[in-house]
matplotlib code that plots the C-alpha trace (Angstrom):
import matplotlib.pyplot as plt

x = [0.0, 1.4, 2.6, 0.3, -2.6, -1.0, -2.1, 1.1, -0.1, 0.7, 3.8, 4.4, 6.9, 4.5, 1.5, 4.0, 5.1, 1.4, 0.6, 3.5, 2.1, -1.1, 0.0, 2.4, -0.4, -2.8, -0.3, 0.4, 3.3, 3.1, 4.0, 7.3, 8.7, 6.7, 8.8, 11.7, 11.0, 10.1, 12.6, 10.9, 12.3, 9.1, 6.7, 3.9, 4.8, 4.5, 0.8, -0.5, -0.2, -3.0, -5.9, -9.1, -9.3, -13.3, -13.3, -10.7, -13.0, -16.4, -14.5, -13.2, -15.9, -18.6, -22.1, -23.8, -26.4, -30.4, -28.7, -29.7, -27.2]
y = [0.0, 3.5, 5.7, 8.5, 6.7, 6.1, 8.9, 10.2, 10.1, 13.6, 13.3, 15.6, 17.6, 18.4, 19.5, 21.8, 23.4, 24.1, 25.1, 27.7, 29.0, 29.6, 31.4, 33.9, 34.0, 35.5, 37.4, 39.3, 37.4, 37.5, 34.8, 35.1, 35.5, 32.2, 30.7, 31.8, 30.4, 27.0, 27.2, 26.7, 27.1, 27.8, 30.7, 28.2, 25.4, 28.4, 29.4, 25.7, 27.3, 30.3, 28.6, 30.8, 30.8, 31.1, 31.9, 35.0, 36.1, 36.7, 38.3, 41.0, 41.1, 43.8, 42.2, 42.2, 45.1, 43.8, 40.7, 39.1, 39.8]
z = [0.0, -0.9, 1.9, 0.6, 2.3, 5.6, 8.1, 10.7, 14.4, 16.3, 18.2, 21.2, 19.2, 17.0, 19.2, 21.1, 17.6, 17.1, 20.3, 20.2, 17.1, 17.8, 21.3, 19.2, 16.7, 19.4, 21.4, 17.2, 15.6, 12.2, 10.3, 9.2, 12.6, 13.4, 10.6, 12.2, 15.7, 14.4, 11.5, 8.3, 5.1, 3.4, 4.7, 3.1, 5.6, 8.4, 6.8, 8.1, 11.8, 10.7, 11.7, 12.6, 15.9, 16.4, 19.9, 19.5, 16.3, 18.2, 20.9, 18.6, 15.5, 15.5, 15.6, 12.1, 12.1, 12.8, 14.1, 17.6, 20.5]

ax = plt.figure().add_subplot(projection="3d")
ax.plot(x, y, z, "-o")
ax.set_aspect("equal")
plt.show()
């Protein structure tokens, strides 16, 4: 069977890459200083981190006029 359909279990590594992310993320690091930290060569492999964070979005988002609050 081709690796291509083999899935990679999450390794501690790489949940505390993705946790460091998202907490410079929210704290305003953009994304090429995110790169740096974690040491990617490509600012593409850097863009998986951006995730919308959904909780951080209605905190901040004005409420859309004539909607319910």
């Amino acid at each position: 069977m081709p690796n291509a359909t083999r899935t990679q279990p999450h390794t501690a590594t790489a949940d505390t890459r993705h946790s460091l992310a998202g907490e410079m993320l929210r704290h305003g690091a953009g994304l090429v200083a995110i790169g740096q930290v974690l040491r990617h060569q490509d600012l593409a492999t850097t863009a998986l981190y951006a995730k919308v964070d959904f909780t951080a979005l209605r905190a901040v988002a004005a409420p859309w006029p004539g909607a319910a609050r």
